[in-house]
mmCIF file of the N, C-alpha and C atoms, coordinates in Angstrom:
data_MODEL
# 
_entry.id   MODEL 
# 
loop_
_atom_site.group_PDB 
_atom_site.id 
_atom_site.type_symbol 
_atom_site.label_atom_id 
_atom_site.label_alt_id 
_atom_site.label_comp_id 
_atom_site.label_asym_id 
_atom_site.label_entity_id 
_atom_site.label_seq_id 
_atom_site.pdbx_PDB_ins_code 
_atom_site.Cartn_x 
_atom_site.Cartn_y 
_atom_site.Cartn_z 
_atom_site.occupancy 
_atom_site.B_iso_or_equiv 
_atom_site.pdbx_formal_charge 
_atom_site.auth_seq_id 
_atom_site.auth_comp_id 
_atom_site.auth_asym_id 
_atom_site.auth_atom_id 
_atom_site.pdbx_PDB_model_num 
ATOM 1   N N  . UNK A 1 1  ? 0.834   -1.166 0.000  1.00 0.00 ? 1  UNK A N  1 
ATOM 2   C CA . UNK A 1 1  ? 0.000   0.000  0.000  1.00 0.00 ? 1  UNK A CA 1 
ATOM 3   C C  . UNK A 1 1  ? 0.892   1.248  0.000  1.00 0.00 ? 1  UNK A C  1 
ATOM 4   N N  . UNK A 1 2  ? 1.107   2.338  -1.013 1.00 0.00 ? 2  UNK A N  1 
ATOM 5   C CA . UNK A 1 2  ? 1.824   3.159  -0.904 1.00 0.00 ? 2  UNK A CA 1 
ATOM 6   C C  . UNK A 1 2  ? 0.941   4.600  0.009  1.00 0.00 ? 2  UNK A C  1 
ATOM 7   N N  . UNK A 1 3  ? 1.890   4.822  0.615  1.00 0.00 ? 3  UNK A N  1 
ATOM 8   C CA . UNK A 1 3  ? 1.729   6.319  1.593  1.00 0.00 ? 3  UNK A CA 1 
ATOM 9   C C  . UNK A 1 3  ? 1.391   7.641  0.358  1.00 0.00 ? 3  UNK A C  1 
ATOM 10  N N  . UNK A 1 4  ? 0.143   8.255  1.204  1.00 0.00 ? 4  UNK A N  1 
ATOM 11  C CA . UNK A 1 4  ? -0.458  9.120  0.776  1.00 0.00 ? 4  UNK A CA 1 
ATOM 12  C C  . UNK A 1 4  ? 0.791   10.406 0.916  1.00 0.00 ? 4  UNK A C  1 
ATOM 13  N N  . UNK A 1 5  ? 1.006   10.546 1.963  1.00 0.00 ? 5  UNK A N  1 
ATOM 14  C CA . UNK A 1 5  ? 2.092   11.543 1.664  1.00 0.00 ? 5  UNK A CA 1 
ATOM 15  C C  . UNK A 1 5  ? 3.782   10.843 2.230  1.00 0.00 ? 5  UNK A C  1 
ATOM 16  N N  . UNK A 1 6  ? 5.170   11.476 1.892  1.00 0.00 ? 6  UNK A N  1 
ATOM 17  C CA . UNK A 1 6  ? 5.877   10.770 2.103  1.00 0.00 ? 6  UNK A CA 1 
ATOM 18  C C  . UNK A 1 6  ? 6.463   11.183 3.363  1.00 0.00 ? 6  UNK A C  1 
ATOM 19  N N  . UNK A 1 7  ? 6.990   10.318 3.730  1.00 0.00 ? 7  UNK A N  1 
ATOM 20  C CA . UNK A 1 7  ? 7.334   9.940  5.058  1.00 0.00 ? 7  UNK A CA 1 
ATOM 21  C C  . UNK A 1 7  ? 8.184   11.511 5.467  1.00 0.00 ? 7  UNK A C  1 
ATOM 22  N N  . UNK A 1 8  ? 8.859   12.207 5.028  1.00 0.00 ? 8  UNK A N  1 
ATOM 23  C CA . UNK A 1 8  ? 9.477   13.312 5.332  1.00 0.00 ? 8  UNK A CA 1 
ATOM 24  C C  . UNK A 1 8  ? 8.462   13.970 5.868  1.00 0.00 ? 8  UNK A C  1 
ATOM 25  N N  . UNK A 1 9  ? 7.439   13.903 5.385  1.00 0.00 ? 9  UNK A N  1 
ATOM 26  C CA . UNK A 1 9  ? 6.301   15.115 5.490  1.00 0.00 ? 9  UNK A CA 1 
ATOM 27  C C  . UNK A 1 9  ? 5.163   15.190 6.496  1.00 0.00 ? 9  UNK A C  1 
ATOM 28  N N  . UNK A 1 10 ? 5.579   14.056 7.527  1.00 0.00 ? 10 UNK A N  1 
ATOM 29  C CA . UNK A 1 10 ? 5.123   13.299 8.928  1.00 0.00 ? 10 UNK A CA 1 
ATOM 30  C C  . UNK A 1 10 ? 5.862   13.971 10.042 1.00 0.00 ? 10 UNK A C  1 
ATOM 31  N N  . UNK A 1 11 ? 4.866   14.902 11.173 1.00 0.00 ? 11 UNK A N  1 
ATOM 32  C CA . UNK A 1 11 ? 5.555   15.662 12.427 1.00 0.00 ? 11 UNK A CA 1 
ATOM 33  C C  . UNK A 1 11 ? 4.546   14.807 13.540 1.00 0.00 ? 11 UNK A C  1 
ATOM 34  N N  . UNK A 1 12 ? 5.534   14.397 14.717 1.00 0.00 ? 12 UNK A N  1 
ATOM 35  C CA . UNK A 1 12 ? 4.538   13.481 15.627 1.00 0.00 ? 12 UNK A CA 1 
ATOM 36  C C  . UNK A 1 12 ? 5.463   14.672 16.656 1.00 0.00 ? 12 UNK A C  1 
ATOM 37  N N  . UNK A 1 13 ? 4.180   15.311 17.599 1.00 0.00 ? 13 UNK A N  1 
ATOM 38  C CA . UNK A 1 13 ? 4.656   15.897 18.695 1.00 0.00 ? 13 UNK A CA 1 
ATOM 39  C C  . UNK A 1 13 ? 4.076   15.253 20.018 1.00 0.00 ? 13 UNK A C  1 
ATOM 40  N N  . UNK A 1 14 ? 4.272   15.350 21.098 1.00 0.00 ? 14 UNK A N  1 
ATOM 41  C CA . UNK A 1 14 ? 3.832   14.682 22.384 1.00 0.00 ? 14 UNK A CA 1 
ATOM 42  C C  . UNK A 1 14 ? 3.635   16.035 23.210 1.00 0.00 ? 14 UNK A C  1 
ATOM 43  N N  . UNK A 1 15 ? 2.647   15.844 24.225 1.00 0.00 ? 15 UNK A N  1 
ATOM 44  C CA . UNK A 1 15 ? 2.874   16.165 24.971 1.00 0.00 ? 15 UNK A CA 1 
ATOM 45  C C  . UNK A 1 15 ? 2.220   15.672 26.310 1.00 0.00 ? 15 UNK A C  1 
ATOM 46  N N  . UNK A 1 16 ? 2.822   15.639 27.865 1.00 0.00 ? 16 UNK A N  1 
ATOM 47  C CA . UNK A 1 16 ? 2.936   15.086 28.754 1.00 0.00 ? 16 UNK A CA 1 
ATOM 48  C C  . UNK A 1 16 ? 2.469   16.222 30.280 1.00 0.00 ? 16 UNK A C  1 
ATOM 49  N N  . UNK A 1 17 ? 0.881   16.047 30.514 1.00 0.00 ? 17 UNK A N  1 
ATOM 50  C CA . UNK A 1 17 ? 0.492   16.882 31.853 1.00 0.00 ? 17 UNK A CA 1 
ATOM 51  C C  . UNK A 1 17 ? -0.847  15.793 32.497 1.00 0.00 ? 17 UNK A C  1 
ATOM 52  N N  . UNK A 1 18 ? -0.575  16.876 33.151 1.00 0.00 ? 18 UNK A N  1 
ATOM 53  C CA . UNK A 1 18 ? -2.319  16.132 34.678 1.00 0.00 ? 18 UNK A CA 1 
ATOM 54  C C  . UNK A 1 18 ? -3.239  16.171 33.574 1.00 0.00 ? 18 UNK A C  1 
ATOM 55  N N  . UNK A 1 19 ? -4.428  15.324 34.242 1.00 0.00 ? 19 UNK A N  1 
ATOM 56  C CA . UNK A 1 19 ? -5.410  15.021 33.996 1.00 0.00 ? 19 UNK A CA 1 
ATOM 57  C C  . UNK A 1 19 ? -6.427  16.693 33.791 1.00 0.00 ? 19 UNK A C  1 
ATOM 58  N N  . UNK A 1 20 ? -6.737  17.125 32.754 1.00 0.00 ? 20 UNK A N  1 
ATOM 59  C CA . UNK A 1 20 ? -7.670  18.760 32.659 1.00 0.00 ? 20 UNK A CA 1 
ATOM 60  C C  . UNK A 1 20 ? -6.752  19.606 32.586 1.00 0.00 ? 20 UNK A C  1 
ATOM 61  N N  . UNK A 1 21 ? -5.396  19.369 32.047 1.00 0.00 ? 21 UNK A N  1 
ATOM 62  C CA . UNK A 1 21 ? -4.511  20.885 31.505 1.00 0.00 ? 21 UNK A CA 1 
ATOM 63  C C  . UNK A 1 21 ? -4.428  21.242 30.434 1.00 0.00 ? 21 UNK A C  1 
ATOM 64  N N  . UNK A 1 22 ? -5.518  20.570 29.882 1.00 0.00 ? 22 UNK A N  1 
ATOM 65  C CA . UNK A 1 22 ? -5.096  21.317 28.264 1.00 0.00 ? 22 UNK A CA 1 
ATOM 66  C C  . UNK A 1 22 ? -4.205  20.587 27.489 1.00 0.00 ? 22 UNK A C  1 
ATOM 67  N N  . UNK A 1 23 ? -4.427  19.688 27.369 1.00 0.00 ? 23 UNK A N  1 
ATOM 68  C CA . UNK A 1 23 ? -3.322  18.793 26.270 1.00 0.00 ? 23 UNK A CA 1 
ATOM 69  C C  . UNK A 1 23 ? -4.166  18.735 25.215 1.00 0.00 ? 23 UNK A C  1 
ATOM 70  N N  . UNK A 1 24 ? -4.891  18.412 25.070 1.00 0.00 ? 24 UNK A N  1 
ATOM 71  C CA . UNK A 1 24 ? -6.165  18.368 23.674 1.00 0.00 ? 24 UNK A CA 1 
ATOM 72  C C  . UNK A 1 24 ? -6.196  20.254 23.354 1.00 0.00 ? 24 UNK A C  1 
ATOM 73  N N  . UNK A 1 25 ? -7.042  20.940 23.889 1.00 0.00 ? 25 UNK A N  1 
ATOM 74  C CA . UNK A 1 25 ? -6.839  22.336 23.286 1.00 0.00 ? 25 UNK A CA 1 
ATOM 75  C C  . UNK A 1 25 ? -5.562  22.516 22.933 1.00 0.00 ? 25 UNK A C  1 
ATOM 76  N N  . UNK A 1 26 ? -4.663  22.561 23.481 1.00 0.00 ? 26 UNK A N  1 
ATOM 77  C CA . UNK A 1 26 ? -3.351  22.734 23.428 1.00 0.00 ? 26 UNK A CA 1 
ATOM 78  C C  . UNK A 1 26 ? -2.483  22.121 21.439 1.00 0.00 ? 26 UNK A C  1 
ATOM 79  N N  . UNK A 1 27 ? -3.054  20.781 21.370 1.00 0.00 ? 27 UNK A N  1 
ATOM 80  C CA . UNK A 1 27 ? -3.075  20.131 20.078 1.00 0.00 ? 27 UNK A CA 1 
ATOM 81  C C  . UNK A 1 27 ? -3.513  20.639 18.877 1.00 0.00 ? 27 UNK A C  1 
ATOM 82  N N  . UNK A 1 28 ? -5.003  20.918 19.483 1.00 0.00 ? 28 UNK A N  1 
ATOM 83  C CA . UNK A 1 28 ? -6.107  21.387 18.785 1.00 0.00 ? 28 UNK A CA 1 
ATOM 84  C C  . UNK A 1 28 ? -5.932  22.949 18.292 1.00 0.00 ? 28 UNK A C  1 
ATOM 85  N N  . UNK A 1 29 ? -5.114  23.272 18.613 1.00 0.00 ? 29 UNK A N  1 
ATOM 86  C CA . UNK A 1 29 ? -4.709  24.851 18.506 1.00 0.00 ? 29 UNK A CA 1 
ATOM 87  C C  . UNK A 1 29 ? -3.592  24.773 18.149 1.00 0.00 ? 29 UNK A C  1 
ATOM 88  N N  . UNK A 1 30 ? -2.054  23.961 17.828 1.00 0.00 ? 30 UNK A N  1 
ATOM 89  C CA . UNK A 1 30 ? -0.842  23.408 17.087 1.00 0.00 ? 30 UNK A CA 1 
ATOM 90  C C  . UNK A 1 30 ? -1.571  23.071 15.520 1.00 0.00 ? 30 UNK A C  1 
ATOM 91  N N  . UNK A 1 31 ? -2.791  22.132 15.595 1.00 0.00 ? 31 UNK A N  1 
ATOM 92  C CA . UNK A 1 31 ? -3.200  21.807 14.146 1.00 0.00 ? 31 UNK A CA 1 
ATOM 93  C C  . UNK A 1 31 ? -3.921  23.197 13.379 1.00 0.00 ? 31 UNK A C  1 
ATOM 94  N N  . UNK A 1 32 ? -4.548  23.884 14.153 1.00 0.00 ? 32 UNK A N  1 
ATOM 95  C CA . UNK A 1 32 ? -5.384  24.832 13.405 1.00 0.00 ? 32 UNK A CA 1 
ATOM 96  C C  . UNK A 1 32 ? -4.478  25.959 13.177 1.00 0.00 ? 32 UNK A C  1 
ATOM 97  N N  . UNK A 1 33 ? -3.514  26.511 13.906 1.00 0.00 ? 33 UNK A N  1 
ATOM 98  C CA . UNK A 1 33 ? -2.734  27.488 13.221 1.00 0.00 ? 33 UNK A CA 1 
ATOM 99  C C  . UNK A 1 33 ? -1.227  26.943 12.640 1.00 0.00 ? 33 UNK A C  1 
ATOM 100 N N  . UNK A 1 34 ? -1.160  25.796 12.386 1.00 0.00 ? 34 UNK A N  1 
ATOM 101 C CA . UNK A 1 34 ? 0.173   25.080 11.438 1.00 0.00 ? 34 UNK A CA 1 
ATOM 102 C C  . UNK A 1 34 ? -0.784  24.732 10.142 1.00 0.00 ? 34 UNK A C  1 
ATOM 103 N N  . UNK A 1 35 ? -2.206  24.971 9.727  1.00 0.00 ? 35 UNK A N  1 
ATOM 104 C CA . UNK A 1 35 ? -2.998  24.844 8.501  1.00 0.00 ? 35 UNK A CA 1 
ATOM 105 C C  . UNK A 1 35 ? -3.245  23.324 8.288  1.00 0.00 ? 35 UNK A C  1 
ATOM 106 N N  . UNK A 1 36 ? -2.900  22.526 9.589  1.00 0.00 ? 36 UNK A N  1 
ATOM 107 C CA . UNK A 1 36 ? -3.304  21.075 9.126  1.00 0.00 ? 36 UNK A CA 1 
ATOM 108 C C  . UNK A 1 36 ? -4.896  20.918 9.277  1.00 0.00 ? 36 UNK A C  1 
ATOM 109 N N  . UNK A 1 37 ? -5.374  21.782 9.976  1.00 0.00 ? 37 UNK A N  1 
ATOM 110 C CA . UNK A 1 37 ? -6.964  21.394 10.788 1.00 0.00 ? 37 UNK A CA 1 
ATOM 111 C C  . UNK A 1 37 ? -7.684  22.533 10.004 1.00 0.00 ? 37 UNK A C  1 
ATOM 112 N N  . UNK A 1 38 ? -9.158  22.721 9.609  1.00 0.00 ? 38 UNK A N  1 
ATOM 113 C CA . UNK A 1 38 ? -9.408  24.379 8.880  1.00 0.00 ? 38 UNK A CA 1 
ATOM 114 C C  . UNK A 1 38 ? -10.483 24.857 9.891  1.00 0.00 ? 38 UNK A C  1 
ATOM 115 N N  . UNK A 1 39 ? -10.600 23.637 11.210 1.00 0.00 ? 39 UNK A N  1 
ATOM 116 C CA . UNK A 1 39 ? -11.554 24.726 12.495 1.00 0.00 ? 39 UNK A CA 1 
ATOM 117 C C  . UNK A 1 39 ? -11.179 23.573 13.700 1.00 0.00 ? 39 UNK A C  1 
ATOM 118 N N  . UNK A 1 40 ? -11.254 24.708 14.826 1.00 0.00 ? 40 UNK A N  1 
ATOM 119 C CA . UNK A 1 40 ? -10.369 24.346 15.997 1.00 0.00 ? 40 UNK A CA 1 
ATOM 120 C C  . UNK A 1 40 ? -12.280 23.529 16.515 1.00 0.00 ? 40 UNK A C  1 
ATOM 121 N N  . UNK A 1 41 ? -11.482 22.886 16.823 1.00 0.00 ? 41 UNK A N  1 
ATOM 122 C CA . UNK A 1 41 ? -12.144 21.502 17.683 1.00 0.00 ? 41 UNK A CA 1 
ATOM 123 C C  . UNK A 1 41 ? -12.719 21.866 19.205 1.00 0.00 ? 41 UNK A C  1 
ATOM 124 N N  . UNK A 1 42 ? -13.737 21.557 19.790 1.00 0.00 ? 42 UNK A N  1 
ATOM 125 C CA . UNK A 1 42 ? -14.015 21.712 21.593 1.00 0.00 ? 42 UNK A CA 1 
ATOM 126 C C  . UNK A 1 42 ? -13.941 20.625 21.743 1.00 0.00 ? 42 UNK A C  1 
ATOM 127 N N  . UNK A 1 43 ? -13.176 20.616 22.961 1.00 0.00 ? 43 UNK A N  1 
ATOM 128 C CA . UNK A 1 43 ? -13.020 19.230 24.220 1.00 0.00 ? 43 UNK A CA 1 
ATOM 129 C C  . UNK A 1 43 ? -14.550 19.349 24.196 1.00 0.00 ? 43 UNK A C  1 
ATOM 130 N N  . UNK A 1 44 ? -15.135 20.132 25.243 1.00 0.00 ? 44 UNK A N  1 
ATOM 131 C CA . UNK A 1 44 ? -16.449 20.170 25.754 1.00 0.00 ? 44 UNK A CA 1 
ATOM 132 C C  . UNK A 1 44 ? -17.974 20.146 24.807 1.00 0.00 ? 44 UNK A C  1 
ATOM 133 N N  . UNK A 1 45 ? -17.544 20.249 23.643 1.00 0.00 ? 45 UNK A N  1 
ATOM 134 C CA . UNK A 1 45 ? -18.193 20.150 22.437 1.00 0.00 ? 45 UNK A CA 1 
ATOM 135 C C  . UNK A 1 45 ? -18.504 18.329 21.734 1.00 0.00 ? 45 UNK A C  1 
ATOM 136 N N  . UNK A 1 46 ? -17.354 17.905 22.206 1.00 0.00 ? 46 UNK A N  1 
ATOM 137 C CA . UNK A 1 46 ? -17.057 16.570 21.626 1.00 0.00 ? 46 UNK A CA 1 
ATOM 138 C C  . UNK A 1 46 ? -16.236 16.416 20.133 1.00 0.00 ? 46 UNK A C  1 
ATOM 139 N N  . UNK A 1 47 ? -15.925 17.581 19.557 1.00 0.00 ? 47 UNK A N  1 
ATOM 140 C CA . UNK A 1 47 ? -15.695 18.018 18.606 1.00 0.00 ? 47 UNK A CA 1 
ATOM 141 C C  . UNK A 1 47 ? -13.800 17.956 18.016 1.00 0.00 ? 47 UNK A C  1 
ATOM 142 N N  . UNK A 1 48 ? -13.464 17.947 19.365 1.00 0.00 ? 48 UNK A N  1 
ATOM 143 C CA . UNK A 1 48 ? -12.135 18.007 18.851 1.00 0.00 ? 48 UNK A CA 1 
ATOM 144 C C  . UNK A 1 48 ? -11.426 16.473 17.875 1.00 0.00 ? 48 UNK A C  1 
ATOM 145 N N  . UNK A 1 49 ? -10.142 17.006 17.433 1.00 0.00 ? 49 UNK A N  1 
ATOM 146 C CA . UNK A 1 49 ? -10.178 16.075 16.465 1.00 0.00 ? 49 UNK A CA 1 
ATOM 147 C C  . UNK A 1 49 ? -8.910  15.250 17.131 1.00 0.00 ? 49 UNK A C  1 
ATOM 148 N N  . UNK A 1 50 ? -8.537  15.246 18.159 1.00 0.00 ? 50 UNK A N  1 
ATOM 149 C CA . UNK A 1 50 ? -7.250  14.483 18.948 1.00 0.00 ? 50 UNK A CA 1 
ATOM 150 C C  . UNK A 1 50 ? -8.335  13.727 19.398 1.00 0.00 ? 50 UNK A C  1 
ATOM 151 N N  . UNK A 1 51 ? -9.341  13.729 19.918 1.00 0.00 ? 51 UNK A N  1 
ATOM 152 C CA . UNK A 1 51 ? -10.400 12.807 20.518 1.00 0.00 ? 51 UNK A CA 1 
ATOM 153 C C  . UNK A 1 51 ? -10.752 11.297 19.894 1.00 0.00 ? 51 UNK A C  1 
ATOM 154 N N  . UNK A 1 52 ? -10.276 11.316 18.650 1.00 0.00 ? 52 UNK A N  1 
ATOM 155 C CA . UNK A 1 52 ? -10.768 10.397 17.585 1.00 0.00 ? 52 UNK A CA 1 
ATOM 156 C C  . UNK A 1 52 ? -9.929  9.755  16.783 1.00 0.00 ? 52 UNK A C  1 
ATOM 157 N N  . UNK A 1 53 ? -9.952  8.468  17.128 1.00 0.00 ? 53 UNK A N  1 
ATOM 158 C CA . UNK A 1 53 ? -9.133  7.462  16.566 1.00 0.00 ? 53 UNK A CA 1 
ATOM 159 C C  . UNK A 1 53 ? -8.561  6.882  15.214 1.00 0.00 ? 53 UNK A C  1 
ATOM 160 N N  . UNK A 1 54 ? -9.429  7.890  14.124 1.00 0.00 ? 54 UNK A N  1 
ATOM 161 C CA . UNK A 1 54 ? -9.709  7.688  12.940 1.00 0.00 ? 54 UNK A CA 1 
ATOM 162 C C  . UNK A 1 54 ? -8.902  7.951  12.085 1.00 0.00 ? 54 UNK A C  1 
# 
């Protein structure tokens, strides 16, 4: 199965806090102003897109 985009063009960032600090907004706001995402996601919405396995 060949890769949709190539492997150079793959950024995996982490990040590591307590339980309710903002690691999802925090993501969710890295994708929408780096132009990967075209609308920022709510935790509390159900909406965000780190939420989803897909």
């Amino acid at each position: 199965m060949a890769r949709d985009y190539p492997l150079s063009e793959y950024r995996n960032f982490g990040i590591m806090a307590h339980i309710d600090a903002g690691k999802t907004t925090c993501s969710e706001r890295i994708l929408y102003y780096t132009g990967k995402s075209h609308n920022i996601g709510e935790v509390h919405d159900g909406a965000a897109t780190m939420d989803w396995m897909e």
